[in-house]
C-alpha positions as CSV (number, residue, x, y, z in Angstrom):
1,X,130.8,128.8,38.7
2,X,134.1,129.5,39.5
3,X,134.8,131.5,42.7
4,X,136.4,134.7,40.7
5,X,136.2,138.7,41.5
6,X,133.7,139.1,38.6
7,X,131.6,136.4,40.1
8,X,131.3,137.5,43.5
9,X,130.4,141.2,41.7
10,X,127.6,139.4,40.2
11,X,126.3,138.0,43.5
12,X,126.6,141.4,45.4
13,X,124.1,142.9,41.9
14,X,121.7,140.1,42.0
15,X,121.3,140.7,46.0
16,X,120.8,144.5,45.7
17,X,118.2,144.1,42.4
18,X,116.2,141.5,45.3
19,X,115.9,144.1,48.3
20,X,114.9,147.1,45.7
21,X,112.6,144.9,43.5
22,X,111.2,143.7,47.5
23,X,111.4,147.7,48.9
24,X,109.2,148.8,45.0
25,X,106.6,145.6,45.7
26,X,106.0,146.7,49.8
27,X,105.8,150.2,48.8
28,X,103.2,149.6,46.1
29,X,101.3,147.4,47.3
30,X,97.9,146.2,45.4
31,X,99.6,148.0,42.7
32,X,102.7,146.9,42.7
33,X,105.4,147.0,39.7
34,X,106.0,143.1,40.0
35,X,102.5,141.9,40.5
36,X,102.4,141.0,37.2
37,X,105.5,139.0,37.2
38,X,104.4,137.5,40.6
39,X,100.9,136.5,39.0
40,X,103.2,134.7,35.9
41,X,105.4,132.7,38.6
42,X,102.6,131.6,40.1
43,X,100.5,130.2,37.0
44,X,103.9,128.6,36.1
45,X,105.0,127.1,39.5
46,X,101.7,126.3,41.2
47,X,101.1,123.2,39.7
48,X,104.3,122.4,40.7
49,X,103.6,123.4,45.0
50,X,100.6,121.5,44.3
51,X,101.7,118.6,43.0
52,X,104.2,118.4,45.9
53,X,102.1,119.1,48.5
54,X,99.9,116.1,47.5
55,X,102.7,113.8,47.7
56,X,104.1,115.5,51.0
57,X,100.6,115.2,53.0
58,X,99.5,112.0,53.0
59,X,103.4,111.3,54.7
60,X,103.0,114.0,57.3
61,X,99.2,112.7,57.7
62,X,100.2,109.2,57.9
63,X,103.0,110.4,60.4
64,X,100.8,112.4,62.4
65,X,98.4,108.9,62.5
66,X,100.9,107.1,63.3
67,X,102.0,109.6,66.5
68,X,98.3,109.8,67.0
69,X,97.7,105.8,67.0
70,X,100.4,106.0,69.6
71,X,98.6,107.9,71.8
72,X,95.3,105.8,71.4
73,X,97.3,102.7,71.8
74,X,99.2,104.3,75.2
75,X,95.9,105.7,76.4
76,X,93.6,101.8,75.9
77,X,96.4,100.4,77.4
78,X,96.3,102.6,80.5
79,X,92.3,102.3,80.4
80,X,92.8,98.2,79.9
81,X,95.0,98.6,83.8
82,X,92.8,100.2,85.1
83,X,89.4,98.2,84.1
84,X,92.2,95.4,85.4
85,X,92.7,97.4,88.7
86,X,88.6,97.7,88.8
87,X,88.1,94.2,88.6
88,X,90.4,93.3,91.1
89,X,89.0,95.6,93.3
90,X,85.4,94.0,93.5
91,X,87.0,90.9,93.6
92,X,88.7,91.5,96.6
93,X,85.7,93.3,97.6
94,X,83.3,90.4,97.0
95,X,85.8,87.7,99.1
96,X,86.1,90.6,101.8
97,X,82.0,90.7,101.8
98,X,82.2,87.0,102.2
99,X,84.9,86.7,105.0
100,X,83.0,89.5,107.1
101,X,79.6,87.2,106.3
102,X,81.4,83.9,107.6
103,X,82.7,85.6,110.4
104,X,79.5,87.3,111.6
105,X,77.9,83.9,111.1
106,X,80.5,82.7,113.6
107,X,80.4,85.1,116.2
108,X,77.0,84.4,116.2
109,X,77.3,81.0,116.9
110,X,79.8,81.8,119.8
111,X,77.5,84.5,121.2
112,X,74.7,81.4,121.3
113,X,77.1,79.3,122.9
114,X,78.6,81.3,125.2
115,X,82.2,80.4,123.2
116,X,85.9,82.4,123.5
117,X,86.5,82.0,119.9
118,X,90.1,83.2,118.3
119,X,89.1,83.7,115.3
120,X,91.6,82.3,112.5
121,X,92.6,82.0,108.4
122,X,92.9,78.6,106.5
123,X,95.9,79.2,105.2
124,X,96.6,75.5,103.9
125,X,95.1,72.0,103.6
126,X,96.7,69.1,104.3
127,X,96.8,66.3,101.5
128,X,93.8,64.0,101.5
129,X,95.3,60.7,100.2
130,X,95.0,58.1,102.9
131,X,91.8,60.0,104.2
132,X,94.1,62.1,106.0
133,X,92.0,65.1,106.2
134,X,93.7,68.2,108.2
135,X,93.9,72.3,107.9
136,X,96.5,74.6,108.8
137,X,95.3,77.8,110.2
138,X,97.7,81.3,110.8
139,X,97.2,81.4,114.8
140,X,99.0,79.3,116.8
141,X,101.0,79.2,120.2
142,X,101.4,83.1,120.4
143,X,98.0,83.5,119.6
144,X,96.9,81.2,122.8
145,X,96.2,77.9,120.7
146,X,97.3,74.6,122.6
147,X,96.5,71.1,121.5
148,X,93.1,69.5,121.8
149,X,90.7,73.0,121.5
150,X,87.9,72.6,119.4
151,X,87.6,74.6,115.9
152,X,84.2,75.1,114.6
153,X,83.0,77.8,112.2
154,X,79.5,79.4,111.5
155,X,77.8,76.2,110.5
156,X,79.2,73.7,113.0
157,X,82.2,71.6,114.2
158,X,84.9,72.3,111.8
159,X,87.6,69.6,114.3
160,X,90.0,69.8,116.9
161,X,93.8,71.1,117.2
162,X,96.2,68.4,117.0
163,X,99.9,70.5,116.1
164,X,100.2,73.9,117.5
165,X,103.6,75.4,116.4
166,X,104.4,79.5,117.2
167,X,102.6,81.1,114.7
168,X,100.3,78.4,113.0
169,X,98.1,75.4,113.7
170,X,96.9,72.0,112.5
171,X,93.4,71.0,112.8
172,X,92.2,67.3,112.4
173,X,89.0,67.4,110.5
174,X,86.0,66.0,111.6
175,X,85.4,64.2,108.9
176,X,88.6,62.6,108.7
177,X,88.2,58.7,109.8
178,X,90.4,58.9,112.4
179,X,88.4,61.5,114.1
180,X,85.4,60.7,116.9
181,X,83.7,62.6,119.0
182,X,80.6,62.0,121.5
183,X,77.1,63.4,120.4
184,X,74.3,64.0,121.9
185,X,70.9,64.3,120.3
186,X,68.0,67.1,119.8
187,X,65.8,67.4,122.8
188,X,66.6,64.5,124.1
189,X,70.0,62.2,126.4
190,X,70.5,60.0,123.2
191,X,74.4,59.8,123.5
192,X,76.6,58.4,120.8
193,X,80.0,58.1,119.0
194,X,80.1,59.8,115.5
195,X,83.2,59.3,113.4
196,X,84.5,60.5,109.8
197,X,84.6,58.6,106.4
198,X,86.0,61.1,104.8
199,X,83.9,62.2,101.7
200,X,81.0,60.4,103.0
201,X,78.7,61.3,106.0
202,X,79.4,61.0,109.7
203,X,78.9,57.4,110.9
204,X,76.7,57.8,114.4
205,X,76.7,54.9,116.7
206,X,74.0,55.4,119.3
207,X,75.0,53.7,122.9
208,X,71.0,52.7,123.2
209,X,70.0,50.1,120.4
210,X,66.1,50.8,120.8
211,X,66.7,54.7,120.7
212,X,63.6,55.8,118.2
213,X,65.8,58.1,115.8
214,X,64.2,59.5,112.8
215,X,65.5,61.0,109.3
216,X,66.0,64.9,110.2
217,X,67.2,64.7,113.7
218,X,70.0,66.9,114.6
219,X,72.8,65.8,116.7
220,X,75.3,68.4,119.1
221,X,78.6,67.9,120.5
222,X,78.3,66.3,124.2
223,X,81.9,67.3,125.0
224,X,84.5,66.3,126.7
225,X,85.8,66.1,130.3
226,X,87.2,69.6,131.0
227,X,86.4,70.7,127.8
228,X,88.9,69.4,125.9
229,X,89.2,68.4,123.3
230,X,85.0,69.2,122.8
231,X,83.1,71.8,123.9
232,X,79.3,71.1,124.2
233,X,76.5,72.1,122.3
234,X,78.1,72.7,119.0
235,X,76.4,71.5,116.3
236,X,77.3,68.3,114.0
237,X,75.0,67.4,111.3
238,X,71.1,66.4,110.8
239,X,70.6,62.4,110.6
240,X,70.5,61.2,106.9
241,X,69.8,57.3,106.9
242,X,69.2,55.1,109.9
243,X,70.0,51.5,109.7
244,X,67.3,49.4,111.5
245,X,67.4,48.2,114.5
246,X,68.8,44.4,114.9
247,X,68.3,44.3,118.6
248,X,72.3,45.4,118.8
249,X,73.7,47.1,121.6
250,X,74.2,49.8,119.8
251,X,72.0,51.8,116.5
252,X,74.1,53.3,113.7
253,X,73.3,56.6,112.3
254,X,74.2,58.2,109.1
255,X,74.4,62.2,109.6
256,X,75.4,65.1,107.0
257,X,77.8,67.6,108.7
258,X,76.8,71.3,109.0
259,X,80.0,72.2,108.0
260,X,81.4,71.9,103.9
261,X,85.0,70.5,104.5
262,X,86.1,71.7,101.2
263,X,84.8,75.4,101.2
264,X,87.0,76.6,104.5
265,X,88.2,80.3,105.0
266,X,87.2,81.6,108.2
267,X,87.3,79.3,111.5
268,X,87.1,80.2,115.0
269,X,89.3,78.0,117.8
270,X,87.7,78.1,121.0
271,X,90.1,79.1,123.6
272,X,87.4,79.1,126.7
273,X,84.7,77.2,127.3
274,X,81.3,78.1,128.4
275,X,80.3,78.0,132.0
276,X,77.6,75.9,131.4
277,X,76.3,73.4,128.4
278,X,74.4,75.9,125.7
279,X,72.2,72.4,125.1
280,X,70.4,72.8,121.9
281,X,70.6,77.0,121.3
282,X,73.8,76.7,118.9
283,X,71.3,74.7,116.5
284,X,70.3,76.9,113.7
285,X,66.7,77.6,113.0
286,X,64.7,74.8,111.6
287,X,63.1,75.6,108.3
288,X,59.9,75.9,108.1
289,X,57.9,73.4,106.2
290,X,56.2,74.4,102.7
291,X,52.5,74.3,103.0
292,X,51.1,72.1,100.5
293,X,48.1,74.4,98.2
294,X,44.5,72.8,98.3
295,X,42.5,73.2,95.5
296,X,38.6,73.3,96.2
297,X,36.5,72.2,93.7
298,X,32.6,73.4,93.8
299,X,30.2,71.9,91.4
300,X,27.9,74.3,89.4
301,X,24.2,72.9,88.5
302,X,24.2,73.1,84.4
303,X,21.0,75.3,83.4
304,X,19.3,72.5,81.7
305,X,19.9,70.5,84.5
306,X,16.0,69.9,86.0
307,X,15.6,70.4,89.6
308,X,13.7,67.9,91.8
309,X,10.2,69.5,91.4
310,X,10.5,69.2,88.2
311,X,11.5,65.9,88.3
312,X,8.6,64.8,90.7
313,X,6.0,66.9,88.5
314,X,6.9,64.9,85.5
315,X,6.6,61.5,87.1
């Protein structure tokens, strides 16, 4: 339509018929004028709403699915960091339980021995081809550490300090082959030699050939003169094999270590020794033996069985 005077006239009725046709259907209400024609739009144009609203929804529902999904998807992610968070939580909580076991074990054996102990971290190991078997620990010169202490942990002789630099430490293994050290043997002056092989157990070379060693003995640390680079009294290992006797000078023993060489966290470096040798009170408990059940078997007379009266009566 063309923008002309008689047009915009036109516009200006049709507005002013909409507000009084509006003003007649408020005023009447229920019985409006126009309900009629409002009833006859509706019959012709519902279908129509109705037909577009079907298609409409399922957009705006899949829209608000979508928006919703978002939401879900945001909200299992933050539950997935957090089940994440959890989890690293008790596993930090479970290697904390077991560092504060290992180093109650530990102080334990240095309250036995009578022991100053610095207590210490493995925070490396050193590689093992050549048998070269060594640690590095996080204490070292400023911490007190000097070369040739002895390192032990809760279960025994863990080795000696070799390399002490300002903040860290290298300890020899005592399973390494070029490690020795003198032992001494349970309840008893049985003194010997034992040195590393590496995976294998401690070789033992008693100093008295006709010493009566047995499978199950335990064996100590003797020490050293002025303590250094052994202490005395800390455990070793428990006697595995013994090769007989030849009538040698000397008997060789076999003996598993106390300590695991390839399970190391928590070691203690002993920066004073005791005042006096602790002996055999740094050994752990021996376990007890199982007792072996006995059955008692009791023999019941059958009822026909005759008894001797009978017997005698019959002859």
């Amino acid at each position: 339509m063309r923008d002309t005077r008689e047009s915009r006239l036109l516009l200006v009725l049709l507005v002013a018929v909409a507000f009084a046709l509006i003003t007649v259907d408020i005023r009447g209400g229920e019985d409006s004028p126009v309900d009629g024609a409002r009833q006859a739009a509706a019959a012709v144009f519902g279908p129509i709403e109705d037909g577009v609203s079907t298609a409409v929804n399922p957009v705006g529902n899949a829209v608000s699915a979508i928006r919703d999904s978002g939401e879900r998807h945001d909200r299992l992610a933050e539950m997935e960091k957090e089940n994440a968070a959890l989890k690293a939580k008790l596993g930090s909580d479970d290697r904390n339980r077991s560092r504060l076991a290992q180093l109650d074990k530990m102080l334990k054996i240095a309250g036995q021995g009578q022991y100053g102990i610095k207590g210490a971290q493995v925070i490396a190991i050193g590689a093992a081809q050549g048998f070269s078997w060594t640690i590095t620990v996080d204490v070292g010169a400023n911490d007190g550490i000097r070369r040739d202490m002895t390192v032990l942990n809760g279960d025994g002789l863990v080795g000696r300090v070799t390399t002490v630099g300002p903040d860290t430490a290298t300890v020899l293994l005592a399973n390494d082959p070029d490690f020795t050290v003198g032992t001494r043997m349970e309840a008893g002056d049985e003194l010997g030699f034992a040195s590393g092989q590496g995976d294998r157990p401690l070789r033992v070379e008693l100093l008295n050939g006709k010493a009566e060693i047995k499978k199950g003995d335990r064996l100590v640390t003797f020490g050293s003169q002025a303590d250094k680079p052994f202490v005395p009294g800390v455990p070793v290992g428990v006697v595995a094999r013994v090769d007989p006797s030849a009538g040698g000078l000397t008997r060789t023993l076999y003996v598993t270590p106390y300590v695991s060489f390839t399970k190391l966290d928590i070691v203690g470096v002993v920066v004073q020794a005791p005042k006096k040798d602790p002996r055999d009170t740094v050994l752990p408990a021996k376990p007890r033996p199982t007792p072996t059940p006995t059955v008692t078997v009791t023999a019941t007379p059958s009822a026909d069985a005759p008894v001797d009266g009978q017997i005698q009566e019959e002859q």
